[in-house]
C-alpha positions as CSV (number, residue, x, y, z in Angstrom):
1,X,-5.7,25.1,-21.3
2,X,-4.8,21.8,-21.0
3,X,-3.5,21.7,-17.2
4,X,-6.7,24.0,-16.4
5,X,-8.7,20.6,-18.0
6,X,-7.5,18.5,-16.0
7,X,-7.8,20.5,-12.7
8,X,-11.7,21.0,-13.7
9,X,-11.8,17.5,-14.2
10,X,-11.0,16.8,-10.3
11,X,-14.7,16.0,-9.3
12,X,-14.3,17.9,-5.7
13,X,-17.9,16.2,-4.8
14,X,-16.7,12.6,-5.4
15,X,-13.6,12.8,-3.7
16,X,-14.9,15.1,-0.7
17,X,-17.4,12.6,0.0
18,X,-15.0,9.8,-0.3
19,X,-12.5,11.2,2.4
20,X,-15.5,12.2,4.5
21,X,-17.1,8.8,4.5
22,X,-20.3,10.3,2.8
23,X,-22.2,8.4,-0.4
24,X,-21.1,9.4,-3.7
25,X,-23.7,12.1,-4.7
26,X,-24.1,10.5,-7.3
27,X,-26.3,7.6,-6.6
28,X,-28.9,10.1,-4.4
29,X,-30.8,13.5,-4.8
30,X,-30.3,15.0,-8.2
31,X,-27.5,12.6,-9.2
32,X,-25.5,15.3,-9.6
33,X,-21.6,15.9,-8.2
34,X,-22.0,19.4,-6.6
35,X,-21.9,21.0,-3.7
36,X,-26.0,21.8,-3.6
37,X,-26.5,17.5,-3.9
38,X,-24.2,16.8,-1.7
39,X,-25.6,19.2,0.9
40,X,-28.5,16.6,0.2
41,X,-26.1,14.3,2.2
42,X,-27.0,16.1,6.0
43,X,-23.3,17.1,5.9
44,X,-22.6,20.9,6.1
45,X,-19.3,21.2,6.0
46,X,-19.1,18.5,3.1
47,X,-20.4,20.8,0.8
48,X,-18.8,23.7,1.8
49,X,-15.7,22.0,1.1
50,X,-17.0,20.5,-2.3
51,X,-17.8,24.4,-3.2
52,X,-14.9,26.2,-2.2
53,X,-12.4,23.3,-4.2
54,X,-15.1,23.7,-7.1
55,X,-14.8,27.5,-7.2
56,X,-10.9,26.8,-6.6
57,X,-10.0,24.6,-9.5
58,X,-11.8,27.5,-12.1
59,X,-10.0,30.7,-10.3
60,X,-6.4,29.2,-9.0
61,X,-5.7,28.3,-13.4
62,X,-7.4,31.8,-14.7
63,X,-5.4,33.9,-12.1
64,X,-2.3,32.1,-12.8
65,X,-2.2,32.8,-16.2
66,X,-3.1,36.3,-15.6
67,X,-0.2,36.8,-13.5
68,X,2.8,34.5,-14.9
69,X,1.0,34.6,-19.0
70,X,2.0,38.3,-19.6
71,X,5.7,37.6,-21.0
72,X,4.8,34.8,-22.7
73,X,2.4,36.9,-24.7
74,X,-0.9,35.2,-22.8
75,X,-3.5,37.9,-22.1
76,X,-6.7,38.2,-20.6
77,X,-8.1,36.3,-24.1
78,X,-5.9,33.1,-23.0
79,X,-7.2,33.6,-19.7
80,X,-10.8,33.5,-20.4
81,X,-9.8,30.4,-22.0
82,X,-7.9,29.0,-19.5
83,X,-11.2,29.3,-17.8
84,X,-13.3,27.8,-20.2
85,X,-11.1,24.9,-20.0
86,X,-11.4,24.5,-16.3
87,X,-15.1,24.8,-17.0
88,X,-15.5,22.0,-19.4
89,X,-13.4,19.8,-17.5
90,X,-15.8,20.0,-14.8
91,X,-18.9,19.1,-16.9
92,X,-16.5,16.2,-18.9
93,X,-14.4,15.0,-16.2
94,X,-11.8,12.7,-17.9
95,X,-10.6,10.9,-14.6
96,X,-14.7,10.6,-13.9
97,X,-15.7,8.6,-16.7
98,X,-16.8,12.2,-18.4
99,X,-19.8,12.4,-16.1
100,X,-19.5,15.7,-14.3
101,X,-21.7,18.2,-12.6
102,X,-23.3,21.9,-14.0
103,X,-20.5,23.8,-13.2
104,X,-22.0,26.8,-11.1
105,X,-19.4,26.9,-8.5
106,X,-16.6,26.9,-10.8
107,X,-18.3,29.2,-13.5
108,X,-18.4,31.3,-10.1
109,X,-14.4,30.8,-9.6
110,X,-13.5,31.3,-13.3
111,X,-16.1,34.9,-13.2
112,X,-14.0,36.1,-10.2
113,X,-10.7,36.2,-11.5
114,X,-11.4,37.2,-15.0
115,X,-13.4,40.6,-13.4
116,X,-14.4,40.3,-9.4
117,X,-16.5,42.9,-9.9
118,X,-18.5,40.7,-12.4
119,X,-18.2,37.6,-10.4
120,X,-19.9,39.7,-7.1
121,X,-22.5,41.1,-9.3
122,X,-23.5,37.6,-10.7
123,X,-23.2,36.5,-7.6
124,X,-25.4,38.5,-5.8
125,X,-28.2,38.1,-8.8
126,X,-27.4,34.2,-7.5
127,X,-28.2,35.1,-3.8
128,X,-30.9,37.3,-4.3
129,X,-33.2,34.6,-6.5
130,X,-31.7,31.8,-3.9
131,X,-33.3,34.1,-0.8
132,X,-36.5,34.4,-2.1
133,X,-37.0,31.1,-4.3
134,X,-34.9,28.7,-2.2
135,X,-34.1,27.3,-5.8
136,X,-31.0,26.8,-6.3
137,X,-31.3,25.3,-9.7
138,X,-32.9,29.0,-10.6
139,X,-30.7,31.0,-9.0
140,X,-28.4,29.4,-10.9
141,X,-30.1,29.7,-14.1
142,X,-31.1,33.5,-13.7
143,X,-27.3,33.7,-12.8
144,X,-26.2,32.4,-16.2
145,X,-28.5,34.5,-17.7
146,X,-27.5,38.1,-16.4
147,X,-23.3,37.5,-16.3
148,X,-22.9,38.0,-20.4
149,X,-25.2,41.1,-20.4
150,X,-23.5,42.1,-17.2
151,X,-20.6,41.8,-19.2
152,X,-21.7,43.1,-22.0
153,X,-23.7,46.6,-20.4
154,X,-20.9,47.3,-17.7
155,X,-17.4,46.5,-19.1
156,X,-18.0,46.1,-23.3
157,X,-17.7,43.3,-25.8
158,X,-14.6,42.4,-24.3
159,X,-13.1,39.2,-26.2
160,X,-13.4,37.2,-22.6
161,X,-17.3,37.8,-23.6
162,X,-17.6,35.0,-25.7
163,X,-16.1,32.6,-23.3
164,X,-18.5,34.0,-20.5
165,X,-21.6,33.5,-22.9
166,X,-20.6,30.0,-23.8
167,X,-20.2,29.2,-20.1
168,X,-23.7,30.7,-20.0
169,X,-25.1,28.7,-22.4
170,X,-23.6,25.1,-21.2
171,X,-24.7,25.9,-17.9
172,X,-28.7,26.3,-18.7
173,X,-28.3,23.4,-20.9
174,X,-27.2,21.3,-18.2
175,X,-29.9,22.1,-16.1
176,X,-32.5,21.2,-18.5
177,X,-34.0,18.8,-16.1
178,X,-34.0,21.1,-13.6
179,X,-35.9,23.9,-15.5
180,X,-38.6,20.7,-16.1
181,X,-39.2,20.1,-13.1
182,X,-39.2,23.7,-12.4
183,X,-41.7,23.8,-14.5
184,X,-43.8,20.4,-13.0
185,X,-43.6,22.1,-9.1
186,X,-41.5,19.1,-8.3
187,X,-37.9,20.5,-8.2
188,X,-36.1,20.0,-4.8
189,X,-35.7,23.5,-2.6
190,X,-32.1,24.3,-1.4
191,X,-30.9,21.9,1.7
192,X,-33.7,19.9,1.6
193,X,-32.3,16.2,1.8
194,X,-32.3,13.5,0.0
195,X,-34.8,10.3,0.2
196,X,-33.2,7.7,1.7
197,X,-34.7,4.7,-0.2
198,X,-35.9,2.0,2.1
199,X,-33.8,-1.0,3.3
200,X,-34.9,-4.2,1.2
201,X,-36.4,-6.6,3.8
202,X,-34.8,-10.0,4.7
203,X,-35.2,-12.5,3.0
204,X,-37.1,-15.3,5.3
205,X,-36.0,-18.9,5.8
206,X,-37.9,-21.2,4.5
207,X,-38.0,-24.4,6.7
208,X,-37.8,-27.6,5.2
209,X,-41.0,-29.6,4.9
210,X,-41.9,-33.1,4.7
211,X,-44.0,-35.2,3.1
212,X,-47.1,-36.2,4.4
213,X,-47.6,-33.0,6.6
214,X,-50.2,-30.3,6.1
């Protein structure tokens, strides 16, 4: 649980943007170190990057302990812990000052190698709103919303359940702004870009004057 931490706590967003020569997404947009802000950016390929590593650092720890756990007596429980872990770190980074991003893309990760067939359905309830709304924030939301009872109507009360509601629940939490200004008509739509903020004029000479003249 611990390595899984740390590997959530590797904000993909920051250091994409860094190696790309992009702004941190932090200081534009929503603020926030995801892939959807830092498609604010203009750059494609940036946040593809930013949501594949994402999704990465919350499946790559869950799968591993799914495969190499089993002698060691670490089940699918562990696992869903394991990803929980990954999960938090990527809200709390520790090597990020503990300011991290809302998690959807490596909630995603964690979803898919705990049950795929969970992690397509919640990702196609993601899509779907996406399509229609071009939201993202509520895709993301609605997302959050459906994977427990998915979880809970398809497959059972599993004991991975709890760590799939909690995900849940940190997730809408963290878009609490988001659901404001949902709510105000002023949320940003998926790939629209950021406001550049205006370059601060020059600063004019001032020309020495002398006495005596007007």
């Amino acid at each position: 649980m611990l390595a899984a931490y740390l590997m959530g706590s590797l904000s993909f967003a920051v250091i994409v943007s860094r190696l790309m020569g992009l702004s941190d997404p932090r200081s534009y947009g929503s603020g926030n170190p995801g892939a959807t802000n830092v498609l604010r950016s203009g750059s494609r390929a940036a946040s593809v990057l930013t949501l594949a590593l994402d999704a990465l650092k919350g499946f790559v720890p869950v799968l591993l302990c799914l495969i190499y756990g089993q002698p060691y007596g670490l089940g699918e429980t562990t696992a869903a812990l394991v990803g929980l872990a990954a999960f938090l770190g990527h809200l709390w980074p520790v090597f990020f000052r503990f300011q991290g991003g809302k998690g959807v893309a490596t909630a995603a990760g964690v979803l898919m190698a705990i049950n795929p067939l969970l992690g397509l359905a919640v990702l196609a309830s993601w899509a779907l709103v996406a399509v229609f709304t071009r939201y993202a924030s509520l895709a993301s939301i609605v997302a959050a919303v459906f994977a427990p009872f998915y979880q809970a109507l398809i497959w059972g009360m599993e004991p991975q359940w709890l760590a799939i509601t909690a995900m849940s629940l940190l997730l809408i939490w963290r878009h609490e702004g988001n659901i404001r200004k949902l709510l105000a008509g002023t949320e940003n739509k998926l790939g629209q870009k950021a406001t550049v903020p205006a370059a601060l004029p020059k600063a004019k000479r001032h020309q020495p004057t002398h006495k005596g003249h007007p």
